[in-house]
C-alpha positions, 0 to 999 in steps of 0.5 A: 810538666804539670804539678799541684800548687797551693795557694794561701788566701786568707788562711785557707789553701786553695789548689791549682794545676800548673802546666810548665815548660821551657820557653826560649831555654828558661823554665816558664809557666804556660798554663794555670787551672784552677782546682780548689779546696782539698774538699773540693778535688776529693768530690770532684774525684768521688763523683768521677768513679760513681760515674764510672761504677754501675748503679745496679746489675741484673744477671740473666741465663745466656749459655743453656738458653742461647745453646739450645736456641742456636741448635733448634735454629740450625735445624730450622725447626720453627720453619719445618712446623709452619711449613707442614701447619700452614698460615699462620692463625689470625691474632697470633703474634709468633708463628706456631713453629716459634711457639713450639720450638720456645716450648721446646727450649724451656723443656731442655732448661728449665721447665715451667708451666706455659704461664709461668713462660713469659716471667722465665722468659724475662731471666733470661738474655734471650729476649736481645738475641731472639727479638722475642718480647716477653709480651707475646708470650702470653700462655694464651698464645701457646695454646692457639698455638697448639691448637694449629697444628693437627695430629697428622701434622704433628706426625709429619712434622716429626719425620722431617725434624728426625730426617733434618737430625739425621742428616745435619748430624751424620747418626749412624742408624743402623742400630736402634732401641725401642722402649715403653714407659709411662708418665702420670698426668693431673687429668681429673677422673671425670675428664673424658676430653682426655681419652690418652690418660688412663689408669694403669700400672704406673712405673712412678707408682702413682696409681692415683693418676690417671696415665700417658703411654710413650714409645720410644725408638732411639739410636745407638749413637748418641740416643737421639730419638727417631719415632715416638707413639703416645698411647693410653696409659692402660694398654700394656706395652706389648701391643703398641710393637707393632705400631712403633715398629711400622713407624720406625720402618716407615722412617728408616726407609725415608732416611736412605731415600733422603740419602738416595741409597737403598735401605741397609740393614737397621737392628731394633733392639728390645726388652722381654716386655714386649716379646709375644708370637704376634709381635715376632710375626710382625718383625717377621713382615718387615726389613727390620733385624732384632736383638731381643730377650727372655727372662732367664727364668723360661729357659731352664735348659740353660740356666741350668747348665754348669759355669764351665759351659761358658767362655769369657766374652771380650776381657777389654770390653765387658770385663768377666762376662761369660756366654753360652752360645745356642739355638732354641725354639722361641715364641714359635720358631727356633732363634739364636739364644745366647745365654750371658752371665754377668758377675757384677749383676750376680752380685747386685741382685744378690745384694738386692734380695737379700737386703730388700726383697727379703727383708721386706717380706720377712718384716711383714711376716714378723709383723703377722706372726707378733700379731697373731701370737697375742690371739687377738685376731678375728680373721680367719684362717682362710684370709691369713692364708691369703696374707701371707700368699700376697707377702711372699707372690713373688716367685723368688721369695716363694722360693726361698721361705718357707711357713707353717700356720698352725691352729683352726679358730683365729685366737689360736692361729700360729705362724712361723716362717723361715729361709731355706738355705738350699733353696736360696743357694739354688735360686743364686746358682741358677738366675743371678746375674744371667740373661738371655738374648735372642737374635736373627743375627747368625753372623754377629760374633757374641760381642757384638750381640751384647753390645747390641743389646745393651744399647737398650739402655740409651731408650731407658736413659732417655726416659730417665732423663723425662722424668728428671723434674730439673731439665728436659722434663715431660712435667710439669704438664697441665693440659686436659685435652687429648690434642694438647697432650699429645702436642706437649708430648711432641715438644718434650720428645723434641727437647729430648732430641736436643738434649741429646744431641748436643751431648753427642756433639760435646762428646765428639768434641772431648768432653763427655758429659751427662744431660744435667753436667753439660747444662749445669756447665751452660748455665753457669754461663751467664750474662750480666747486665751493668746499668749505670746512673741516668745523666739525663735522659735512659739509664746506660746499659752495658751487657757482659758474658761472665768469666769462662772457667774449666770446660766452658771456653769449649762449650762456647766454641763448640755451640758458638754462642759467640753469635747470640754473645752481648757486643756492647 
């Protein structure tokens, strides 16, 4: 039994450490150690735990990046882009397929320009688990990197990944969404190396900046992309159909020959802006089925028909929508036309006109009126005219207001406007809250029509999720070539795969989550590094995940980061 006992020597209490124990029956001392002072035992104590504790900490991003890393390992994406690229060029210290999936994985994560990577790169913990050296991840490096691989590579490799996602995966193909957006470059005016960047109508309203067309050809299961087409940002989305529809047909019958089973059918669903005869001749020509749309505005047989001529869809599945189900001449040829009326997008729209629309042109034409009522203008009445033409262009708003200008010389000019409460009625009973669709489905029952078409909203979805500067973003994108454009285009569609699918697979696994929850949820997985004080020679580091709380223990599982988890 040990125990403490002091000892008095000149006045001062030392401390020592007494082992007893019972020797032949009779207690004994077997052991004494000395301690020292009070002093003494309180340092030797204190430098004990400052032994124990860590000098400092650094803390790294580990679930998203280790995440996203095994999915693009799993699919063997760096391989399939140096397969189909060829040797690697001299002086590359990674292999361009590397290089590519890492451009690929900052898209999903956090996206960084190519010479901010390597300073990213060193917040992480992937440098343990890849054995990829911030120092080799110069920006420099990316570029000879993208310089390796041709455009018809890059095509090429394109199909393989879409056919390893398909594969690996088990998408359900067989109904499909095609859309058109485009996304603002900083490619300045005179750069003619970068004939992709036009100006055009910019669906961010940057009409500054010089633009990059992108189609889209998605699933209905999980939204993940098949095809994708870059075009100049100032061709109008209509005449890119045919292109991603010869695409989408090409890869459609790669996948049943990977598969070995004959193509089944395949439904590309699409908006009303890419309706022309042209592009119906062409779906014509091709194994494809559609379900597309017109705006309700062009039918005015239907729109005009009374409520009662509808019949409630599915309760459990759409709620109150009703649809009217007909057969009428389209673009040159008669087509299955279901005309649908949504209460909820009756409400919105006539919210939104009311509150926006109107309001906005009625605060111009207020703002005219003040100022030609204090009859200073010199305008003349011709260009008034043309004023208040260009405030109320819209057809729904030249339905509703109406105005008088009064007087010939510009100080007596005069303007009074106003709403027609007839006319607003009108428009309400025959537009809001109605679409549309077409189709060459005769068997689809109506239900299974609409639900078609509103899986258009997975293509829109992932446009959406490319312009969201904080995750899978096309910005920020600094290249001026042609070639690197349409490179960087590839890696950003390749994040939006990723992206999507790994929300596919924690919804097949319960947990339904958007893109940015799911990597919020990721990222919140982190890895701490404890460096403890050097006793002579490097400095002890110890590396530890954080603390799994709510849904991460299962998106550990379910992406089994436990293979790129610390050990030490």
């Amino acid at each position: 039994m040990a125990s403490l006992y002091p000892k008095k020597i000149s006045g001062k209490t030392y401390w020592y450490l007494r082992e007893m124990a019972r020797v032949d029956g009779k207690p004994k001392m077997v052991s004494e150690r000395y301690l020292g002072t009070a002093a003494d035992i309180a340092a030797a104590m204190q430098a004990r735990e400052s032994a124990m504790l860590p000098g400092r900490t650094r803390h790294l991003a580990f679930g998203n990046v280790a995440a996203v890393w095994g999915l693009l390992s799993d699919l063997g994406v760096a391989a399939v882009i140096d397969e189909v690229s060829g040797a690697r060029p001299g002086g590359l210290p990674l292999s361009p397929g590397t290089y590519l999936a890492l451009a690929a994985l900052n898209r999903v994560v956090d996206p960084c320009s190519k010479r901010g990577f390597a300073h990213w790169w060193r917040t992480t913990a992937a440098d343990r688990f890849t054995k990829i050296s911030a120092s080799v991840l110069d920006h420099r490096r990316f570029w000879d990197a993208m310089h390796a691989v041709t455009a018809g590579q890059l095509e090429e490799i394109s199909h393989a990944i879409a056919l390893r996602i398909v594969a690996e995966s088990g998408l359900d193909c067989s109904s499909v969404a095609l859309d058109m957006t485009n996304f603002a470059t900083f490619i300045d005016t005179g750069n003619e190396k970068a004939p992709v960047a036009q100006r055009g109508k910019a669906r961010q309203k940057r009409s500054d900046l010089r633009l990059a067309g992108l189609g889209l050809v998605v699933t209905r299961d999980g939204g993940i992309p098949l095809t994708w087409h870059a075009y100049p940002g100032d061709r109008p989305d209509v005449t890119q159909f045919a292109a991603m529809v010869d695409q989408l047909c090409a890869r459609h019958a790669a996948i049943a020959a990977a598969a070995g089973q004959q193509p089944a059918d395949m439904t590309v669903v699409f908006d009303a802006g890419q309706n022309s005869e042209d592009n119906f001749a062409h779906l014509a020509g091709t194994s494809l089925r559609y379900v597309g749309s017109v705006p309700a505005s062009d039918c005015p047989d239907l729109t005009s028909l009374p409520a009662s001529a509808r019949a409630v869809v599915d309760q459990d599945r759409f709620g109150a929508l009703t649809a009217f189900g007909t057969r009428r001449v389209v673009y040159g040829a008669e087509r299955r036309a279901i005309l649908t009326h949504s209460p909820e997008l009756h409400e919105s729209q006539a919210r939104g006109f009311d509150g926006t629309t109107l309001a906005k042109a009625g605060r111009k034409l207020d703002e005219l009126a003040a100022t030609l009522a204090r009859g200073k203008t010199r305008r003349p009445r011709g260009k008034v005219e043309a004023e208040i033409e260009a405030i109320t262009r819209k057809p729904w708003v030249r339905r509703v207001i109406t105005w008088q200008l009064s007087g010939e010389q510009p100080r007596d000019l005069r303007l009074s406007w106003g709403i027609d409460p007839g006319a607003r009625a009108a428009l309400e009973e025959e537009l809001f809250g109605k679409h549309v669709l077409i189709t060459d489905h005769d068997d689809w029952p109506v239900p299974e029509v609409i639900a078609g078409y509103r899986s258009q909203s997975e293509a829109e979805s992932g446009f959406r999720q490319m312009k969201d500067p904080r995750v899978v973003s096309f910005s920020p994108m600094f290249h001026w070539t042609e070639h690197n454009i349409r490179v960087h285009t590839f890696t950003c569609v390749l994040a939006l795969q990723i992206a999507h699918l790994m929300r596919l697979k924690a919804a097949r696994a319960g947990l339904r989550l958007s893109v940015r929850e799911l990597l919020s949820q990721l990222a919140a997985i982190g890895e701490t590094v404890l460096i403890y004080p050097s006793t002579g020679g490097r400095p002890k580091a110890r590396r530890k995940t954080t603390e799994l709380t709510g849904d991460q223990q299962k998106l550990y599982d379910i992406f089994k980061l436990g293979r790129y988890a610390p050990q030490s």
